[in-house]
C-alpha positions in Angstrom: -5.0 -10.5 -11.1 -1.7 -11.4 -13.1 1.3 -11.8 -12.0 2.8 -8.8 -12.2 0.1 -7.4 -10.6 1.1 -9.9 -7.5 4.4 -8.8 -7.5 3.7 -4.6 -7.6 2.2 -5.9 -4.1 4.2 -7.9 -2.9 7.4 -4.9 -4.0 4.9 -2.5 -1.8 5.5 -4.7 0.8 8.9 -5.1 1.2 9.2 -1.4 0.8 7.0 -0.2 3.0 8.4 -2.9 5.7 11.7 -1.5 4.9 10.7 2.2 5.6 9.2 1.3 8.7 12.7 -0.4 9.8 15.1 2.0 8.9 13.0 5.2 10.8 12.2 3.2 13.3 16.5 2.5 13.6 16.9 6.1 13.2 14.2 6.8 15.8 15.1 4.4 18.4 19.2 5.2 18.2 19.0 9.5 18.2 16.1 11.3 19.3 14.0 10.8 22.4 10.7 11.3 20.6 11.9 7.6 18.9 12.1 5.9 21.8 9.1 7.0 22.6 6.8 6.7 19.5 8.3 3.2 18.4 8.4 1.8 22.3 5.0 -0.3 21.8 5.4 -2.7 19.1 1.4 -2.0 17.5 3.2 1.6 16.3 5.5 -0.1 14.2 2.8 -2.1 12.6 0.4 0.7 12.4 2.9 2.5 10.5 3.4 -0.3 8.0 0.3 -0.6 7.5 0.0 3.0 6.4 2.8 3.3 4.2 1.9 -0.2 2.3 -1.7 2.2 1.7 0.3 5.0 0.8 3.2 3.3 -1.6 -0.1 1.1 -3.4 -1.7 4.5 -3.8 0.9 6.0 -5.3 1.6 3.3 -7.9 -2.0 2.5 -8.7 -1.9 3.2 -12.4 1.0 1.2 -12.9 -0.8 -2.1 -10.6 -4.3 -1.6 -12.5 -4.3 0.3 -15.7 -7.5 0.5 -16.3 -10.6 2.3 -16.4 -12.5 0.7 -12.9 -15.5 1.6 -14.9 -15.0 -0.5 -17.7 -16.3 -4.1 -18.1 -13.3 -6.8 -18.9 -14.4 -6.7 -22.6 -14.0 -2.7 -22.4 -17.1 -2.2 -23.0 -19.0 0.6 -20.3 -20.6 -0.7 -17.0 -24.2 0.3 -17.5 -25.6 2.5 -15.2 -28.3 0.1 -13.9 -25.5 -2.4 -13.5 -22.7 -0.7 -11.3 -22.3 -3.3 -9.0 -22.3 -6.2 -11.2 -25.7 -7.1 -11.1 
């Protein structure tokens, strides 16, 4: 992994962890359906968890853009060889 592919992560991170905190703000200072969702602390990190998986899907192409298929060299994976073998 290079770099940049480090700090696509590490952005997905911080914006997921962002997300999280600013509903969970929203949630806890209007509606009553906030304070109760967000009042065990696991929700919050269950929902982090699930928007980092959602932001890294989302930007997948621009994180690894390439073929998973391909060998480093670019040359195809053959078939009797899928899993590196």
């Amino acid at each position: 992994m290079t770099l940049g592919n480090w700090l696509a992560l590490f952005v997905a991170l911080v914006t997921a962890a962002e997300v999280v905190r600013a509903l969970r703000h929203r949630a806890l200072r209007r509606d009553q359906w906030g304070r109760r969702f967000f009042r065990l602390r696991t929700t919050s990190w269950g929902l982090g968890i699930l928007m980092f998986m959602v932001i890294v899907a989302l930007v997948a192409p621009l994180i690894a853009p390439f073929a998973a298929m391909l060998r480093p060299g670019g040359a195809p994976a053959v078939a009797d060889q899928v899993y590196g073998a």
